[in-house]
Residue frames as a rotation matrix with the C-alpha (Angstrom) as fourth column:
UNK 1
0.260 -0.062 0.964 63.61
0.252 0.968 -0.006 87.39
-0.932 0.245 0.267 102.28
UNK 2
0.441 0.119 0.890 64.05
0.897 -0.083 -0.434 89.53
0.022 0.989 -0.144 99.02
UNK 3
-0.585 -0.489 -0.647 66.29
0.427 -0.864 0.267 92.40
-0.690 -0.121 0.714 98.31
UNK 4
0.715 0.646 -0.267 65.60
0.318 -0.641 -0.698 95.01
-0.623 0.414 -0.664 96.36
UNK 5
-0.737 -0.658 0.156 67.08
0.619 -0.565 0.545 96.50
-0.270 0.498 0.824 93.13
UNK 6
-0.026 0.433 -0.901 66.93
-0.198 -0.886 -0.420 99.87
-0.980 0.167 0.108 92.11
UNK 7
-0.879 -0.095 0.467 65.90
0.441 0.209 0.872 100.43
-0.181 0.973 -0.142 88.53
UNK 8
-0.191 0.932 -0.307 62.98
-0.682 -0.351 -0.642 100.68
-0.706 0.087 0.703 86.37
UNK 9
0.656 0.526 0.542 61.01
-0.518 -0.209 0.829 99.01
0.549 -0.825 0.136 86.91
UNK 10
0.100 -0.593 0.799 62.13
-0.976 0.098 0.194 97.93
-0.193 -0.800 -0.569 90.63
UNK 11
0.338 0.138 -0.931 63.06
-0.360 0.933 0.008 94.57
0.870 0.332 0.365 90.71
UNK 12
0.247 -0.316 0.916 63.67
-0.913 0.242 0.330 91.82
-0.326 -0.917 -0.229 93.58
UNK 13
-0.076 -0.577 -0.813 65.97
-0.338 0.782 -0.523 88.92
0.938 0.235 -0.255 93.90
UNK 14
0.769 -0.049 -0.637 66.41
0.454 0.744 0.491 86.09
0.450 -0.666 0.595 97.05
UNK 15
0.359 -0.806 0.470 68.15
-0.902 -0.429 -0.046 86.96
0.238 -0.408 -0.882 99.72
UNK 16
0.184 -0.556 -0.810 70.26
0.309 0.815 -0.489 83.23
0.933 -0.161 0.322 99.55
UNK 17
-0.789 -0.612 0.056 72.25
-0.174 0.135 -0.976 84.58
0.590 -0.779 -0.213 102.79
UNK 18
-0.636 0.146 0.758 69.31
-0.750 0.115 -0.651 84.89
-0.182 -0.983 0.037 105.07
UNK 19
0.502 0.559 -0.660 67.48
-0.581 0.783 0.222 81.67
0.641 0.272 0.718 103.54
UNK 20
0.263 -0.589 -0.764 70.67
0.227 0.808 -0.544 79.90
0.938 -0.031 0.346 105.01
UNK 21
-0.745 -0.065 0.664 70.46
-0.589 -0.402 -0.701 81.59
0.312 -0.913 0.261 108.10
UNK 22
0.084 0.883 0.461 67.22
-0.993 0.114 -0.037 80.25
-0.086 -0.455 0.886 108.76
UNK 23
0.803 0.542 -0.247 67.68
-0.437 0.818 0.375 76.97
0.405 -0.193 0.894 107.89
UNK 24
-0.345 -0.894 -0.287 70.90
0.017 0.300 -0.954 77.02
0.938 -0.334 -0.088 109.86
UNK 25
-0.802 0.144 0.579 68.57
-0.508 -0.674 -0.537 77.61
0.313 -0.725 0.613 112.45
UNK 26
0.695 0.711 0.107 66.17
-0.716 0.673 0.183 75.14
0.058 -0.204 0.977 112.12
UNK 27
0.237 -0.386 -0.892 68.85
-0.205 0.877 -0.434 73.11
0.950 0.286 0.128 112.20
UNK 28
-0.862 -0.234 0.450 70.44
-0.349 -0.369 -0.861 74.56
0.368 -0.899 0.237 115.35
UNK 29
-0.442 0.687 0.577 66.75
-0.895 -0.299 -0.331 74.24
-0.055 -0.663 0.747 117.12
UNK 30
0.713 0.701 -0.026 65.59
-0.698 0.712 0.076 70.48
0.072 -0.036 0.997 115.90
UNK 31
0.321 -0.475 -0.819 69.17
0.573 0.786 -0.231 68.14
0.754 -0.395 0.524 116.80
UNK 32
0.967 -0.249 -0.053 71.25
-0.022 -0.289 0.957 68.67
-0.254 -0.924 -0.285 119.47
UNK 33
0.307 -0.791 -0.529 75.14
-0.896 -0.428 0.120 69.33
-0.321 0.437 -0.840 118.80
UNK 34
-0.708 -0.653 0.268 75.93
-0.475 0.722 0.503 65.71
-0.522 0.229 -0.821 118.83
UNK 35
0.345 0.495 0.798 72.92
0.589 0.547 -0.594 64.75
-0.731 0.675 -0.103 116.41
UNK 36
0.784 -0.025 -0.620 74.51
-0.319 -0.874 -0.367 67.65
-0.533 0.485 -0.693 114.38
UNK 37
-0.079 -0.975 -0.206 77.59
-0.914 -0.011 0.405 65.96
-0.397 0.221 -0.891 114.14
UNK 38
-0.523 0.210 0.826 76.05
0.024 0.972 -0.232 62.62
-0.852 -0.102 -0.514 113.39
UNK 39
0.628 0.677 0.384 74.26
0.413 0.128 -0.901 63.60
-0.659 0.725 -0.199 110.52
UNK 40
0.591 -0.665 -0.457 77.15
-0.580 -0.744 0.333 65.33
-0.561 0.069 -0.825 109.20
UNK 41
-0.623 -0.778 -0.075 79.53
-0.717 0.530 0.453 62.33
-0.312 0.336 -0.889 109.06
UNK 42
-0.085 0.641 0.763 76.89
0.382 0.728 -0.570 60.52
-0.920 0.243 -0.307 107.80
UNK 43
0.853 0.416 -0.315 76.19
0.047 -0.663 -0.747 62.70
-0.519 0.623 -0.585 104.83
UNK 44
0.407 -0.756 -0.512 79.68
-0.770 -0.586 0.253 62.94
-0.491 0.291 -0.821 104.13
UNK 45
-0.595 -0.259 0.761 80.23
-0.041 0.955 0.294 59.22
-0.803 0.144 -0.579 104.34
UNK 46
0.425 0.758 0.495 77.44
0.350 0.367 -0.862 59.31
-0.835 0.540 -0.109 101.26
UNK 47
0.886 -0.177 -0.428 79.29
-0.454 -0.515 -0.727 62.00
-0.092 0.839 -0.537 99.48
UNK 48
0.004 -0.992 -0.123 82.31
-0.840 -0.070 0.539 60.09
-0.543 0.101 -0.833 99.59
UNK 49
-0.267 0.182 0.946 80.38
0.173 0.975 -0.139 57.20
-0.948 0.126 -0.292 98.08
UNK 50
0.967 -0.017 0.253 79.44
0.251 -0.078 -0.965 59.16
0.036 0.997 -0.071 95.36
UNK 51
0.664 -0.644 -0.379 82.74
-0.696 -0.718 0.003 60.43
-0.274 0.262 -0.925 94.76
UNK 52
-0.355 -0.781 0.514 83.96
-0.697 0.587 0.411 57.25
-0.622 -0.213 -0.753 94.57
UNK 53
0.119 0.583 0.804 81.46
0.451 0.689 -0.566 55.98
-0.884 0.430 -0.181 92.30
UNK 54
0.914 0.042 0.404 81.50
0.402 0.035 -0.915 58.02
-0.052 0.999 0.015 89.53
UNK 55
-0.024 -0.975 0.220 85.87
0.995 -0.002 0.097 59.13
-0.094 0.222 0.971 89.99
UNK 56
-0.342 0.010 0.939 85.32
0.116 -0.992 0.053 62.89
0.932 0.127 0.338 90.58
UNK 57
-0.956 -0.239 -0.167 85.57
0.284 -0.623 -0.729 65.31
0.070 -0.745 0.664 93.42
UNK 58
-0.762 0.529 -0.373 82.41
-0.180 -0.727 -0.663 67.04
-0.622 -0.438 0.649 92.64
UNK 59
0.088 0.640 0.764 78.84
0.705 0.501 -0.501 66.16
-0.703 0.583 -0.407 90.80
UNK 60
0.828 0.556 -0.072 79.68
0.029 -0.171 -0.985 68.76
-0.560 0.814 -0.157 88.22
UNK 61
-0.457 -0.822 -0.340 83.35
-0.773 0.178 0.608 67.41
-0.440 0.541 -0.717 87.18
UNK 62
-0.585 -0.155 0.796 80.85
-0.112 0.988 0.109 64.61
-0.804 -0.026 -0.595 85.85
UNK 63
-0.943 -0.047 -0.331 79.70
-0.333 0.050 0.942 63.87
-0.028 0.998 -0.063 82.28
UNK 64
-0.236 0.690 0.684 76.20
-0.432 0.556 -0.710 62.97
-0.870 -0.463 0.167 82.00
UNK 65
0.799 0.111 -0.591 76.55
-0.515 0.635 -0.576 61.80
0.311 0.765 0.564 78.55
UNK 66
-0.154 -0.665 -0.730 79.57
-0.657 0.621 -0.427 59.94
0.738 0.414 -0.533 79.28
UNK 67
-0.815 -0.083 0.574 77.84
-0.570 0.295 -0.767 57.89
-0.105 -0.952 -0.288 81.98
UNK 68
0.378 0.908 -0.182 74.72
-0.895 0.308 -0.321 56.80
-0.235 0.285 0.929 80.02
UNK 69
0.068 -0.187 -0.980 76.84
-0.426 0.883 -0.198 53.50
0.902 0.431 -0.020 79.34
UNK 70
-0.923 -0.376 0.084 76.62
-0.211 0.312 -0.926 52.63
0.322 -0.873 -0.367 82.68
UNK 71
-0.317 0.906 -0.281 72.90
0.506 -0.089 -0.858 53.53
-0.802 -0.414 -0.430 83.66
UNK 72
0.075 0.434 0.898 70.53
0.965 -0.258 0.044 55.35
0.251 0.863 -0.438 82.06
UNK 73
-0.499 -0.228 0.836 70.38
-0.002 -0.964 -0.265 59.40
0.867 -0.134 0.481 81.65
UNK 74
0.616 0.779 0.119 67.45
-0.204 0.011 0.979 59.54
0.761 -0.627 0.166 84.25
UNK 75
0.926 0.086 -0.367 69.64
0.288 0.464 0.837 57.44
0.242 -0.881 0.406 86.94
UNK 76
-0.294 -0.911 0.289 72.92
0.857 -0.385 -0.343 59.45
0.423 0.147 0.894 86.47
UNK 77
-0.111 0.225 0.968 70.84
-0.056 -0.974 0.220 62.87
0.992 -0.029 0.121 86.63
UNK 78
0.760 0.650 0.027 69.13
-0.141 0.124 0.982 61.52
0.635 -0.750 0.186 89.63
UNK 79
0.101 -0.892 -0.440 72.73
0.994 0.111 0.002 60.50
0.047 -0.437 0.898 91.61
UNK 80
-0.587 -0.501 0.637 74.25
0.492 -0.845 -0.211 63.72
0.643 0.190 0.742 90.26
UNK 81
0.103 0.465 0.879 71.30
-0.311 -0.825 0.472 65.76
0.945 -0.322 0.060 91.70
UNK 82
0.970 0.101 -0.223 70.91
0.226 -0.021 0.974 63.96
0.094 -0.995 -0.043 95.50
UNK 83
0.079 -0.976 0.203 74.94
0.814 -0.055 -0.578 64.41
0.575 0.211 0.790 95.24
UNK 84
-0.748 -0.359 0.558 74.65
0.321 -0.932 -0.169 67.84
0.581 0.053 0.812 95.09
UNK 85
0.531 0.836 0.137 71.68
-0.067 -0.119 0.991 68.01
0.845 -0.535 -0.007 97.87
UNK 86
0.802 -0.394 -0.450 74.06
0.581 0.692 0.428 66.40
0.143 -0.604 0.784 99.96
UNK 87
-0.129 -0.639 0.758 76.53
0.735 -0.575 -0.359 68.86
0.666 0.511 0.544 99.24
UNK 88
-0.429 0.141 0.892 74.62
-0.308 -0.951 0.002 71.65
0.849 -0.275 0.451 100.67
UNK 89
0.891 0.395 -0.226 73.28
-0.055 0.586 0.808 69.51
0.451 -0.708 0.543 103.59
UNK 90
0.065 -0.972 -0.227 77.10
0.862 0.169 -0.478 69.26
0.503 -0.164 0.849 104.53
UNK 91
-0.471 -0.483 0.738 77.26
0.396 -0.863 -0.313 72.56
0.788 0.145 0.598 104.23
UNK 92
0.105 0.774 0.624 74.50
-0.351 -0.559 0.751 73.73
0.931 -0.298 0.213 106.24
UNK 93
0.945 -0.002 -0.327 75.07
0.292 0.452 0.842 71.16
0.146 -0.892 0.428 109.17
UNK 94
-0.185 -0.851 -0.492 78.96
0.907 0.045 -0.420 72.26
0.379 -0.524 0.763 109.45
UNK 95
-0.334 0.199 0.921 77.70
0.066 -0.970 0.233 75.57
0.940 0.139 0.311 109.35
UNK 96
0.697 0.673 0.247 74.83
-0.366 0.037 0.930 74.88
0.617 -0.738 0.272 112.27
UNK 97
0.743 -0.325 -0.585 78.01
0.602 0.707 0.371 72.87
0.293 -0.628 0.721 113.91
UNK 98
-0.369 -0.854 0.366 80.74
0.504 -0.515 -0.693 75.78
0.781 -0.072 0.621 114.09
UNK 99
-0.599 -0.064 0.798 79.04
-0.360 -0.869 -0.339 78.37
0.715 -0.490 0.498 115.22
UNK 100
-0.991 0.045 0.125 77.31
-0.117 0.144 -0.983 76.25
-0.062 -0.989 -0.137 117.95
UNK 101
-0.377 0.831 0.409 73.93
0.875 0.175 0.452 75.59
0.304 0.529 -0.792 118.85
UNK 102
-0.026 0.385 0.923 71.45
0.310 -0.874 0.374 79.13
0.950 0.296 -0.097 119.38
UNK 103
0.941 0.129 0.314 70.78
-0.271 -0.270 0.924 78.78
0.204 -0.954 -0.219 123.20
UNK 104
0.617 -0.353 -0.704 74.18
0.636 -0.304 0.710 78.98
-0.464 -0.885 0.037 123.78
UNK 105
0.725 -0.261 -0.637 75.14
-0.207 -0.965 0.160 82.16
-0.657 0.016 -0.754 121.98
UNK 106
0.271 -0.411 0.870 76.24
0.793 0.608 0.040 80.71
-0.546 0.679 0.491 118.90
UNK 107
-0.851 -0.406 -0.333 77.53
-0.014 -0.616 0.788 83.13
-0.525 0.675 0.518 116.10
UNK 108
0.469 0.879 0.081 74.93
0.216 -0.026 -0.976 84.30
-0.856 0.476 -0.202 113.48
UNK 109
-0.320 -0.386 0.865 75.08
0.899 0.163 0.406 84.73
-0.297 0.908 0.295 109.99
UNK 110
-0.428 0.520 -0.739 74.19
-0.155 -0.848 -0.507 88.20
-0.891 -0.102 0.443 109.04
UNK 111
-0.131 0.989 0.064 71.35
0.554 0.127 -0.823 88.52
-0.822 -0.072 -0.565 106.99
């Protein structure tokens, strides 16, 4: 779960790749390919709702000071942040959808 650097003193960092292995894997092991895909376009259908709310591709082409005339800072941040949850939820389910589900000899992510 942690790499090592060399140095003095040693130091360790996240290993990000095999975090996302694993929960490509729990994904892979709690839907089935076609709840995989169902939450997917669901998820997306949200991110296209934000994207269409605040006029930007991505939650960090967006101003949170120039949005406080709309809502407040608090309910901008909050959007912006499930946005970008949603994001990586995308990610992770196309992921868990390419390479297939585990019991039938999906692809892995090395580690």
């Amino acid at each position: 779960m942690t790499r090592e650097i060399s140095g003095r003193p040693v130091r360790y960092e996240r290993n990000e790749s095999y975090l996302q292995w694993r929960r490509v894997e729990q994904i892979r092991d709690e839907y089935s390919e076609a709840e995989i895909v169902k939450e997917l376009k669901e998820t997306m259908k949200r991110i296209e709702e934000y994207r269409a709310q605040f006029d930007a591709d991505s939650p960090e082409d967006v101003s949170l000071m120039d949005r406080t005339e709309e809502a407040s800072v608090e309910e901008v941040w909050e959007a912006l942040s499930e946005w970008k949850t949603l994001k990586q939820r995308a990610e992770l389910l196309d992921t868990a959808r390419q390479n297939g589900h585990s019991s039938s000899g999906g692809a892995k992510v090395d580690a």
